[in-house]
C-alpha positions as CSV (number, residue, x, y, z in Angstrom):
1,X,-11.6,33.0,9.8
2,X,-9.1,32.7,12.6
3,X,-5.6,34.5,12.9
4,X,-3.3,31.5,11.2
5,X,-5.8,31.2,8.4
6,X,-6.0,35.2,7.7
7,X,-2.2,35.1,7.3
8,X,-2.3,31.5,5.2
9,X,-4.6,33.1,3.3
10,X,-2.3,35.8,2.4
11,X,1.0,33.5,1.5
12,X,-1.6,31.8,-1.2
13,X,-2.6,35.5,-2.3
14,X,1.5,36.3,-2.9
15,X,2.3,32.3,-3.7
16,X,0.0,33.0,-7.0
17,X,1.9,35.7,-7.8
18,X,4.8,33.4,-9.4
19,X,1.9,31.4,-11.7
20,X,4.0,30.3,-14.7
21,X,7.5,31.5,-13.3
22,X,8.3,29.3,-10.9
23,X,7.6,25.3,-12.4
24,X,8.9,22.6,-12.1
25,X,9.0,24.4,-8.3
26,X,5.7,24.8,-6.7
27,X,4.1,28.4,-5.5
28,X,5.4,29.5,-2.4
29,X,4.0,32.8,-0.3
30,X,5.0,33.6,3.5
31,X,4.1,36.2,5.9
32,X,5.9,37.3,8.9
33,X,4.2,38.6,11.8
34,X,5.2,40.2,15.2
35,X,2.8,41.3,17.7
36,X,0.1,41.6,15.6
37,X,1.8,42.9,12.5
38,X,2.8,41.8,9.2
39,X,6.6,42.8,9.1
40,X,7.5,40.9,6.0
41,X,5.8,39.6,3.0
42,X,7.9,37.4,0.0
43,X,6.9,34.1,-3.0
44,X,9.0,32.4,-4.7
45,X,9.7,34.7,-8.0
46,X,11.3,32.3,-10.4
47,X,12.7,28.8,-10.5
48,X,16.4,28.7,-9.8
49,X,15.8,32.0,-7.3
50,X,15.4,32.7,-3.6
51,X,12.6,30.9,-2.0
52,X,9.5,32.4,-0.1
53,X,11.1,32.1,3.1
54,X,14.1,33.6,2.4
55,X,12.4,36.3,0.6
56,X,9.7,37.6,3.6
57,X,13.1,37.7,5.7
58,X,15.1,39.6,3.5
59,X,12.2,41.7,4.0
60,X,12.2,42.2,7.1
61,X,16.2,42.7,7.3
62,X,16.1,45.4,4.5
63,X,13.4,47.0,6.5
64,X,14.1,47.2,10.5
65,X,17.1,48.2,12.0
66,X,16.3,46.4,14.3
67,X,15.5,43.1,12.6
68,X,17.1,40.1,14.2
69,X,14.9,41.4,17.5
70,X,12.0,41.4,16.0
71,X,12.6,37.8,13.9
72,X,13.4,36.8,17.3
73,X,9.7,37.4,18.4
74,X,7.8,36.3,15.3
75,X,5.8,33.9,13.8
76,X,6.6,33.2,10.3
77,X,3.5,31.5,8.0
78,X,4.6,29.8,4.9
79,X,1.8,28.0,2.2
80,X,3.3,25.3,2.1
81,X,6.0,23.2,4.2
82,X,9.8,24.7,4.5
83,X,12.4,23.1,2.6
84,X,15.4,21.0,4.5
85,X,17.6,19.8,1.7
86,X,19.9,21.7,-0.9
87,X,18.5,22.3,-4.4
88,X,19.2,25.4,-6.5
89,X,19.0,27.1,-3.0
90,X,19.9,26.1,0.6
91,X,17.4,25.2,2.9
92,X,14.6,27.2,4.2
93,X,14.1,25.6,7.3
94,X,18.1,26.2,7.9
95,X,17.5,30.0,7.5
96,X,14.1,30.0,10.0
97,X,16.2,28.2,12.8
98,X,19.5,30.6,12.1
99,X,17.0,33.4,12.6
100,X,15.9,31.9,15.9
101,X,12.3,32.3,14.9
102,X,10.1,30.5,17.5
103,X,7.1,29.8,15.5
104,X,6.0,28.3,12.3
105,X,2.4,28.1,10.8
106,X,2.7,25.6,7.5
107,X,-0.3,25.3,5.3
108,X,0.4,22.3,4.2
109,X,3.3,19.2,3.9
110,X,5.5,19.0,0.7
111,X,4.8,16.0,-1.1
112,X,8.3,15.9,-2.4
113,X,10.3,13.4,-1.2
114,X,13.1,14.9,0.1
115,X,11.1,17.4,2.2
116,X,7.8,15.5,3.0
117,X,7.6,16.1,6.4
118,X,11.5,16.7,6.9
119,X,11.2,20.6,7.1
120,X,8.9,20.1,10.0
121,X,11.7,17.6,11.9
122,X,14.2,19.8,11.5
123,X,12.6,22.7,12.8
124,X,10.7,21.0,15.9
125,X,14.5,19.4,16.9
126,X,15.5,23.0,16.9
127,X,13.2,23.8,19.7
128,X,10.7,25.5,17.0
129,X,6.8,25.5,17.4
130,X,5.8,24.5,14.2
131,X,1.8,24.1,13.8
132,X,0.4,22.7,10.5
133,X,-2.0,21.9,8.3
134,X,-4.1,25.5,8.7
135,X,-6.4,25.9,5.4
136,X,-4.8,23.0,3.9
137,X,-6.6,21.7,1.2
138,X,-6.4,25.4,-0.6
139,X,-2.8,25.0,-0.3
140,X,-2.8,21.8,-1.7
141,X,-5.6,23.1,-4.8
142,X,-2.9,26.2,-5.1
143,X,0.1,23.3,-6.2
144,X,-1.8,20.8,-7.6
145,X,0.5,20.7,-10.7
146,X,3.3,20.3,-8.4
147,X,1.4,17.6,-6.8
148,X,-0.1,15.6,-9.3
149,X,3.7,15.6,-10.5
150,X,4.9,14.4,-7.8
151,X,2.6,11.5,-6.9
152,X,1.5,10.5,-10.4
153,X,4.6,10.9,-12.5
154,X,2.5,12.9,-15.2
155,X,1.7,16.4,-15.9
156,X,-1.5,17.7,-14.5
157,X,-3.6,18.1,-17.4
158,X,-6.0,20.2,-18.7
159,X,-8.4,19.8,-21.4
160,X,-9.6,22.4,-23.7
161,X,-12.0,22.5,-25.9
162,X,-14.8,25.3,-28.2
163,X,-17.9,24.1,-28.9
164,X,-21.2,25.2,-30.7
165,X,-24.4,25.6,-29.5
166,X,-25.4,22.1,-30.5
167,X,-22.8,20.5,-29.5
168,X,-20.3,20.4,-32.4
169,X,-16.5,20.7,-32.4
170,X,-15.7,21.8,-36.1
171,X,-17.2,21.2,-39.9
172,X,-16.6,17.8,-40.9
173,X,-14.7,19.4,-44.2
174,X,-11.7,20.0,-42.4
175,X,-12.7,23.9,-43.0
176,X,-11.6,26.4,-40.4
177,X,-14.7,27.2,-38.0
178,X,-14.4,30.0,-35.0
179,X,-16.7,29.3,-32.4
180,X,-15.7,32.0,-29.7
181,X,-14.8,35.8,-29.5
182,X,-12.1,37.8,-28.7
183,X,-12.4,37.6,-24.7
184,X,-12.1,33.9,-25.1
185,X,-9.2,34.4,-26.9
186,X,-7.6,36.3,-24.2
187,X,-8.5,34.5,-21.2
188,X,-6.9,31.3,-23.5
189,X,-3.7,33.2,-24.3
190,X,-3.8,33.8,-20.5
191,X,-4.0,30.2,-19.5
192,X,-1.0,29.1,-21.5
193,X,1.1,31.6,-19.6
194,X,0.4,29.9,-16.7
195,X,1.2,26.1,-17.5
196,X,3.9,24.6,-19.2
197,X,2.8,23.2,-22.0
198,X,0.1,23.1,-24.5
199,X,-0.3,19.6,-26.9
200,X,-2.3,19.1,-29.8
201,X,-2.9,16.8,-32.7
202,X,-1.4,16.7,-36.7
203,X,-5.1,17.9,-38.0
204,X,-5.5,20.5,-35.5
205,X,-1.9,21.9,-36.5
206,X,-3.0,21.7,-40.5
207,X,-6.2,22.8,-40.5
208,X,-6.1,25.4,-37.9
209,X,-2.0,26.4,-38.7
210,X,-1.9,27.7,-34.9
211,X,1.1,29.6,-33.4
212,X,0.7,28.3,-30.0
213,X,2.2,31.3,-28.5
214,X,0.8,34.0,-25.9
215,X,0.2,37.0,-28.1
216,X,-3.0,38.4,-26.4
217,X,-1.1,38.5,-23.1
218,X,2.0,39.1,-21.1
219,X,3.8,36.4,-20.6
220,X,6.1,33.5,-21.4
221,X,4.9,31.0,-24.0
222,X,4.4,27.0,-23.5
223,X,6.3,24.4,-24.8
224,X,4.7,23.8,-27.8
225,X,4.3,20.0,-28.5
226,X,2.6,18.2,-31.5
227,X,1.7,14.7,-32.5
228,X,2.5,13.7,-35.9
229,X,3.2,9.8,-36.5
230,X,4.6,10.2,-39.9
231,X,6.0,13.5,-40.2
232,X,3.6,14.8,-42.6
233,X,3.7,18.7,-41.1
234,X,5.3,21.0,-43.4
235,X,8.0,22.9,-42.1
236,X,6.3,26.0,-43.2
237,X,3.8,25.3,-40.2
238,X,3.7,28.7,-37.1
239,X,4.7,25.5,-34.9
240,X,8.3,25.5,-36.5
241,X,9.0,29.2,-36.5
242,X,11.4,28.6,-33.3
243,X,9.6,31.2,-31.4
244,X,9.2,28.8,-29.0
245,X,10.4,25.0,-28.5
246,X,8.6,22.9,-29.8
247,X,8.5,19.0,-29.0
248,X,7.5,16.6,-32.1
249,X,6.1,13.3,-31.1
250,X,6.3,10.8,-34.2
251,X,7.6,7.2,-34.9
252,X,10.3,8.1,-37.1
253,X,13.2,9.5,-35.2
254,X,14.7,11.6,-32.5
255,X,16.6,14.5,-33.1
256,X,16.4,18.1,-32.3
257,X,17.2,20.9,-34.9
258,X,17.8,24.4,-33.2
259,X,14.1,24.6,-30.6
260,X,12.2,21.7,-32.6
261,X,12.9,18.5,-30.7
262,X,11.7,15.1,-32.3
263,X,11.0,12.4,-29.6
264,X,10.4,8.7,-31.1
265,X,8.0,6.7,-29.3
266,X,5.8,3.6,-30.3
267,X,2.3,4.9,-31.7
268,X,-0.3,2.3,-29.7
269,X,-3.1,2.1,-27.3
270,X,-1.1,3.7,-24.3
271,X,0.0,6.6,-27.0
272,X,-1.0,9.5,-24.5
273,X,0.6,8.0,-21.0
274,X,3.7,7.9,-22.7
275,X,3.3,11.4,-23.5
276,X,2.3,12.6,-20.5
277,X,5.7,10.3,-18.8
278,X,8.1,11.4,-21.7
279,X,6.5,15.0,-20.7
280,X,7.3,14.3,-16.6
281,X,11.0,13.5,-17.9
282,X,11.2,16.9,-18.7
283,X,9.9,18.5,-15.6
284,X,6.7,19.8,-17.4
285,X,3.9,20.1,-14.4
286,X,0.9,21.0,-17.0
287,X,0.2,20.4,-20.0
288,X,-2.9,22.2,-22.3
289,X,-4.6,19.7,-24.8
290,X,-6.3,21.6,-26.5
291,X,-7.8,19.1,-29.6
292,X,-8.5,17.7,-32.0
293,X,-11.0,15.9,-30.8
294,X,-9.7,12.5,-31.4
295,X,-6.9,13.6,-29.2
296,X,-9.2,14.9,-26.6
297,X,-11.2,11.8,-26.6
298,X,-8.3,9.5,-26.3
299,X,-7.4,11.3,-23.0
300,X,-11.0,11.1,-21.7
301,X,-11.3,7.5,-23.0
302,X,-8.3,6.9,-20.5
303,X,-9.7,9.1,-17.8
304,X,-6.5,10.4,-18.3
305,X,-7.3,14.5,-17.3
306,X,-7.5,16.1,-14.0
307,X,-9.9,19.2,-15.8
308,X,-11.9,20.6,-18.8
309,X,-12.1,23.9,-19.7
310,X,-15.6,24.1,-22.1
311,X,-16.6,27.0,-24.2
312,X,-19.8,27.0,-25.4
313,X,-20.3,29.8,-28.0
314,X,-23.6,31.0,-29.7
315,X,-22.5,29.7,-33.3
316,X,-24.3,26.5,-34.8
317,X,-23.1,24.1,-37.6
318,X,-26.0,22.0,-39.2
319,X,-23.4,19.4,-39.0
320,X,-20.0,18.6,-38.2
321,X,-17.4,16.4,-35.5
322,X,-19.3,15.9,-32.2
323,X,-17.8,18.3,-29.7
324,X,-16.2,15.4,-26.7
325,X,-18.5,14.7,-24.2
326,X,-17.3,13.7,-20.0
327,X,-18.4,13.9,-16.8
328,X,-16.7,15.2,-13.9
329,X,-17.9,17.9,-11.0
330,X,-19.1,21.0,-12.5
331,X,-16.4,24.1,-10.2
332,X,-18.3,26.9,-12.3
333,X,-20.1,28.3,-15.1
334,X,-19.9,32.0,-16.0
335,X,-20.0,33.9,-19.3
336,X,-17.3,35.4,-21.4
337,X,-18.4,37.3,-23.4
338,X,-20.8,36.2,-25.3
339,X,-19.6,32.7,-25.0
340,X,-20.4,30.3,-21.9
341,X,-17.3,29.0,-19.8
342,X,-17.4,25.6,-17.6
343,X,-15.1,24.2,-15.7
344,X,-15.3,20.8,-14.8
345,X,-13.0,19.0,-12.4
346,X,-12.2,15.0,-12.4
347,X,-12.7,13.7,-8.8
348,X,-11.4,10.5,-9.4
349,X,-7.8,12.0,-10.6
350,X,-7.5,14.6,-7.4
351,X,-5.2,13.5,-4.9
């Protein structure tokens, strides 16, 4: 590993930092080195705040008296392509050439529209050495919600699913049935602090009554978001306890009472893309499905998932709803606990 990727390497470790704080913005890290040494280190924190950028430089003022020498001599990396319009906050790429710093390593190009490649302009007609594309496709793999966002007007979605030994999904009786053990728990309740999101169907919500929150970890819950055509849930449901807000897709109306908003769309065939667009509307980057399994296979039916997260626990039912079944390339397969783990990415979705 070279010099440029060692330090691109780093703005990814310090980009992930702001998992689950920082969407509908992607994950930002940068470095700042002079002579050899990092001087400055900063990610974007939290939507709405200070950019990576402007955070390694802050830094570096805070830290040097001597600061707008050094900046003067440094080369600052950033994960992913400096930004040259005004959002929430000014532009990067305005703050790099105001610092008169001559060099910039990028990981890789915003996909945004109003950056895409812009950034890079700016700073080059500034006199700036700007070199690119250094471990790019892990930069692009770090914001792939931001990505698949931007260039397919959807969520990037995961699918999530427990299943028994041989092969089953839950007791045909509508019965509850736990397949996995507490670390699976965890490393779930972990997950939805990181995405946006998490979506599952009317049975799932009465036979399982789940809360949907992150209780076996810190940090902020999804937006809940549950389909139920005809508005049979009772309001009695851990979905309507406002601990969270919660999204209602039915066929009857649209309204919104305190955090429960109820979105009216047409219940046919193309019932999950409109999901997934009324769920872009809203700046949501990812979204959880986590069953039933008529939901599940509705979204594989459509090839309509970018990845599945499999648990396969050590339980058996003699009978019961076949667990979904997809093909996609195998990323890993490691235990948890006692219960087996795959992930499998969708090629064909990746862009």
């Amino acid at each position: 590993m070279n010099e440029h990727q060692l330090y691109i390497k780093r703005c990814i470790e310090l980009a992930q930092t702001g998992q689950g704080n920082v969407s509908p913005n992607p994950m930002v890290g940068s470095v700042i080195v002079c002579d050899g040494k990092i001087i400055g280190e900063g990610f974007h924190e939290k939507f709405g705040q200070a950019h990576a950028e402007v955070n390694a430089i802050n830094a570096v003022l805070k830290q040097y008296s001597n600061a707008s020498e050094l900046l003067k001599q440094s080369t600052i990396y950033v994960s992913l392509e400096p930004c040259s319009h005004y959002g929430k906050t000014p532009p990067c790429a305005d703050l790099i050439v105001k610092h008169q710093i001559p060099r910039v390593v990028v990981g890789c190009i915003d996909p945004f529209e109003k950056v895409s490649g812009k950034g890079i302009e700016k700073l080059k007609s500034h006199g700036i050495e700007v070199i690119s594309g250094i471990l790019e496709k892990d930069c692009l793999s770090l914001n792939k919600r931001f990505i698949t966002s931007q260039k397919q007007k959807r969520p990037y979605i995961i699918l999530k699913w427990a299943q028994t030994s041989n092969g089953y999904f839950a007791p045909k009786d509508g019965s509850q049935f736990w397949i996995t053990g507490k670390r699976a728990m965890e490393l779930v309740h972990k997950w939805r602090s990181e995405e946006d999101a998490i979506l599952i169907g009317s049975r799932t919500a009465l036979i399982d009554d789940p809360q949907l929150t992150v209780r076996e970890w810190i940090g902020r819950n999804p937006i809940r978001v549950v389909v139920d055509k005809n508005l049979k849930l009772p309001s009695t449901l851990k979905l309507f306890d406002k601990s969270a807000k919660t999204i209602v897709y039915n066929e009857q109306k649209t309204k919104v009472f305190d955090n429960i908003y109820y979105n009216q769309l047409e219940f046919n065939e193309y019932l999950p893309q409109f999901m997934m667009y009324q769920l872009y509307l809203q700046d949501i980057q990812s979204v959880i499905i986590e069953g039933g399994a008529n939901l599940l296979n509705q979204f594989i039916k459509y090839n309509l998932w970018d990845e599945a997260r499999i648990f396969t626990g050590d339980k058996v039912l003699t009978d019961g709803i076949v667990a979904p079944i997809l093909s996609g390339k195998l990323i890993s397969k490691v235990n948890v606990g006692n219960d087996e783990l795959r992930i499998i990415f969708n090629e064909s979705t990746q862009s």
